[in-house]
C-alpha positions as CSV (number, residue, x, y, z in Angstrom):
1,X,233.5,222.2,216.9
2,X,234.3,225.5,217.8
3,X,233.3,229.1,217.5
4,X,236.1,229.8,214.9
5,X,234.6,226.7,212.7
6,X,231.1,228.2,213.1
7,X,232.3,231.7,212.4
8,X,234.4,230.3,208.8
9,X,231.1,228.6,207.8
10,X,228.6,231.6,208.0
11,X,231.4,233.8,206.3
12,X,231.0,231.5,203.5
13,X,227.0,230.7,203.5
14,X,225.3,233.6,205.4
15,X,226.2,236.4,202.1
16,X,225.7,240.3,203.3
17,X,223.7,239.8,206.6
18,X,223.9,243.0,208.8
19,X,222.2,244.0,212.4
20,X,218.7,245.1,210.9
21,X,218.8,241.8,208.7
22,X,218.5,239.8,211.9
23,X,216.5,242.2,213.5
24,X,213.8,241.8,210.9
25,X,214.2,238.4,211.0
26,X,213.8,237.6,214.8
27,X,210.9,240.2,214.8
28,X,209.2,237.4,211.9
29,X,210.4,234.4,214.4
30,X,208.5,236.1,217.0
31,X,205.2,237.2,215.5
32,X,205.1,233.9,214.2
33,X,205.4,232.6,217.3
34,X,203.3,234.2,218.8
35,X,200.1,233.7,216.4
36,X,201.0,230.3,216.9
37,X,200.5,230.9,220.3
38,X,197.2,232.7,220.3
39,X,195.9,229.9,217.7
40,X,196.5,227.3,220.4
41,X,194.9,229.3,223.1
42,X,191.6,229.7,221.0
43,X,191.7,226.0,220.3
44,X,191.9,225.1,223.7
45,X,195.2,224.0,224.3
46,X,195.7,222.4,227.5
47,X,199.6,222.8,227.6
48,X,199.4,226.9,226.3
49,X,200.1,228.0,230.2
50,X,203.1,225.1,230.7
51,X,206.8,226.4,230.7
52,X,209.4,226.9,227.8
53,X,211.1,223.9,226.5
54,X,211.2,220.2,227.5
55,X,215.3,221.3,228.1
56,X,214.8,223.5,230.7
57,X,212.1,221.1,232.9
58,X,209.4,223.1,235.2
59,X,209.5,226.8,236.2
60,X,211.6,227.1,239.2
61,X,212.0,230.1,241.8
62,X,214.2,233.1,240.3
63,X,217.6,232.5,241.4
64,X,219.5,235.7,243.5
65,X,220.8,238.2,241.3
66,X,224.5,237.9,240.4
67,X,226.8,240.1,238.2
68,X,228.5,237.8,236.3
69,X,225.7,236.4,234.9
70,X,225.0,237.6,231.5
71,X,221.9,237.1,229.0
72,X,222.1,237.3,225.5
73,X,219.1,237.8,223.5
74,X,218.8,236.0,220.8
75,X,219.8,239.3,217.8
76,X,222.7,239.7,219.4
77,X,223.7,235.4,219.5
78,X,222.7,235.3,215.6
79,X,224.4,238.8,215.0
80,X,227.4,237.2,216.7
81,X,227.7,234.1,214.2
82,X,225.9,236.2,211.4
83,X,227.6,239.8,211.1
84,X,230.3,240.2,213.9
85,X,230.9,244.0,215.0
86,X,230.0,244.5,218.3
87,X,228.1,241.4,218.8
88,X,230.8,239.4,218.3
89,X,233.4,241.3,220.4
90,X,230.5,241.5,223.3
91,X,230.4,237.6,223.3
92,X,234.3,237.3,222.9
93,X,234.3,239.3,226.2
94,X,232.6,236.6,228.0
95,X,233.6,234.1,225.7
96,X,237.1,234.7,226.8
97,X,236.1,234.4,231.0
98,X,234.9,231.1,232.0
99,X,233.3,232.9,235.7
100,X,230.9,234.5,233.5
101,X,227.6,232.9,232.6
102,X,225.4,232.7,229.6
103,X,221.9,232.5,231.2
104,X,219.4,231.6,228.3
105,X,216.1,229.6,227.8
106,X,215.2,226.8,225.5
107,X,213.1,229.5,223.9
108,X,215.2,232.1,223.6
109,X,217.9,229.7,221.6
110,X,214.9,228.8,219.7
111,X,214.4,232.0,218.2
112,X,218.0,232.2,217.7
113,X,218.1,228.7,216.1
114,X,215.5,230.4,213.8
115,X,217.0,233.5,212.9
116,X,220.4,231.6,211.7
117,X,218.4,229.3,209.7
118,X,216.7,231.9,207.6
119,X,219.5,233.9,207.2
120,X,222.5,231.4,206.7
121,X,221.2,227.6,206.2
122,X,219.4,225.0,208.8
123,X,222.7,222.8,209.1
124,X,224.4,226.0,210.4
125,X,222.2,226.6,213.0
126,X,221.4,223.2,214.0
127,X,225.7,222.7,214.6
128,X,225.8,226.4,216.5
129,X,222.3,225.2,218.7
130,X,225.3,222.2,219.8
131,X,227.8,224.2,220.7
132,X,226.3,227.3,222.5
133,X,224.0,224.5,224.6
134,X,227.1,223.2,226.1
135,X,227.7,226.5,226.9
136,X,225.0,228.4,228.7
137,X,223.3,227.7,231.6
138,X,219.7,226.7,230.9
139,X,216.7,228.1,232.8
140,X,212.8,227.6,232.6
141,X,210.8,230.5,231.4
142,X,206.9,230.6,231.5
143,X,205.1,230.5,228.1
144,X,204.3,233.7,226.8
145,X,207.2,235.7,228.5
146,X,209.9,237.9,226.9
147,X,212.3,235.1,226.3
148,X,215.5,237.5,227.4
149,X,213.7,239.3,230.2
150,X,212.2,236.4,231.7
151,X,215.6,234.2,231.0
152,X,217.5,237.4,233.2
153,X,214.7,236.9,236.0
154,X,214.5,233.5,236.5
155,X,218.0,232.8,236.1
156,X,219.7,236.0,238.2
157,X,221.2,237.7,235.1
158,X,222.1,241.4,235.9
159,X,222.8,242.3,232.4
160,X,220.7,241.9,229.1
161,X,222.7,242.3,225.8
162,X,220.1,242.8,223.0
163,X,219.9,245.0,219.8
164,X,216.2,245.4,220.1
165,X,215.1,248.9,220.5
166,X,212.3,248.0,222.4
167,X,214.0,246.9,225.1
168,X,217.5,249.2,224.6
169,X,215.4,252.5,225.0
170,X,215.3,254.7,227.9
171,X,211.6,254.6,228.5
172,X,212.3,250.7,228.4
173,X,214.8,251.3,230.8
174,X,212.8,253.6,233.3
175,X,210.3,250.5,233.1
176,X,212.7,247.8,234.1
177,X,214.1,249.3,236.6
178,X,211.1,249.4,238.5
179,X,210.7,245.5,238.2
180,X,213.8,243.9,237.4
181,X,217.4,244.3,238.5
182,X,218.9,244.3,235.0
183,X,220.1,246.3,232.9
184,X,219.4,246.1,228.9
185,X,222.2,247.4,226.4
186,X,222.8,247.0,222.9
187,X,226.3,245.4,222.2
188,X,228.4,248.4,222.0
189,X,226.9,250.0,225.0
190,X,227.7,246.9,226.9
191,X,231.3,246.6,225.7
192,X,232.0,250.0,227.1
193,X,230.5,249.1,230.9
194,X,231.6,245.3,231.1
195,X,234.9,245.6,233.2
196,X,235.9,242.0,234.0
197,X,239.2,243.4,236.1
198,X,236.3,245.2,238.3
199,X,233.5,242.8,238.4
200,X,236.1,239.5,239.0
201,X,236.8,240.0,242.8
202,X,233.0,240.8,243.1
203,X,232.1,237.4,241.4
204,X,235.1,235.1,241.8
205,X,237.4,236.6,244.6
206,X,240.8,237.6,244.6
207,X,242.9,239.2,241.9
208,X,242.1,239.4,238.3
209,X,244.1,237.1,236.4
210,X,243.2,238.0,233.1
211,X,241.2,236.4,230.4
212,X,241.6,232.3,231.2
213,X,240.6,230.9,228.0
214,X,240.5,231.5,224.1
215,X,237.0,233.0,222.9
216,X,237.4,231.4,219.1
217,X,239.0,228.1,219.4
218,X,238.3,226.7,222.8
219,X,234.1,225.9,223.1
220,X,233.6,226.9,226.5
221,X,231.0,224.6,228.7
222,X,229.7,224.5,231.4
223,X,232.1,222.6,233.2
224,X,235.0,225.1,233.1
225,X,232.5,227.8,234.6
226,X,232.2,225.4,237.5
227,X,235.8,225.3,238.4
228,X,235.6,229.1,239.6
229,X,232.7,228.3,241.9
């Protein structure tokens, strides 16, 4: 399956869905989650301090901060399948570059998972959760962490793509900086700033050769990101 299939089917199930749709929707997901989370903490719950999905195993050490290595929080992915716009020409930009890597947690595609599934139908989501796993690179998070922030931390991600304002704003911004080498943008803004003919001799070496795969029809995976290694 590829992103072009997935694209065709939310055209024809998801109806009028725009950004603030899945915005509203991933803020539900995440309350949600995290009275769950509070409910298992007052009932004792020995696992409530264990680390994000049985996918991603035990919390390792953050890896070293690397440029081409991008996480998308999980608006943005659904606003990708779900809208288009920006989203979707932000993810056809690394889509499109098989040196680039999605960095994301088992919780993070969680919420993602979630957000299709209310918007569009279960069976969507459930075929998009196969296709983008093959495609990022997974990474541990600790329970109760931002799942974007704490995906770019542990897993060296430089950039954040997100359309939440709470992490988007300039007082967010001043904030990360001072913990975090990352930098959160909203689709557009990060369209404008990701240069791959700049940041490819930086990441891969050597001349940019332009875009080495297509962003609709070929899934990327894993696999072809390690070739460039």
């Amino acid at each position: 399956m590829t992103f072009d299939d997935l694209f065709d089917r939310a055209a024809a199930v998801g109806g009028d869905v725009d950004e603030a749709d899945v915005r509203r929707a991933l803020d539900e997901v995440r309350s949600t989650a995290t009275a769950d989370a509070e409910d298992d903490e007052s009932g004792g719950d020995s696992g409530s301090d264990a680390g994000d999905g049985a996918g991603d195993g035990a919390v390792a050490d953050p890896l070293d901060p690397e440029p081409a290595r991008v996480v998308v929080d999980a608006g943005a992915l659904a606003a990708d399948l779900l809208v288009g716009g920006a989203a979707r020409d932000t993810l056809d930009r690394l889509r499109s570059h098989a040196w680039t890597t999605l960095v994301a947690s088992d919780r993070l595609l969680d919420d993602a998972e979630a957000v299709i599934a209310a918007l569009a139908d279960p069976e969507l989501a459930a075929d998009w959760r196969a296709v983008v796993e093959a495609w990022r690179e997974p990474v541990a998070q600790p329970a109760g962490d931002h799942p974007a922030l704490a995906s770019a931390y542990r897993g060296g991600a430089m950039q954040v793509v997100s359309l939440d304002p709470a992490l988007t704003g300039p007082r967010a911004a001043a904030g990360l900086r001072d913990r975090l080498p990352v930098s959160v943008r909203e689709p557009r803004a990060f369209a404008t700033v990701f240069d791959p003919a700049k940041l490819y001799p930086e990441a891969v070496g050597g001349e940019y050769p332009g875009p080495d795969r297509d962003p609709r029809t070929a899934a990327p995976t894993r696999a072809d990101r390690d070739q460039h290694r």
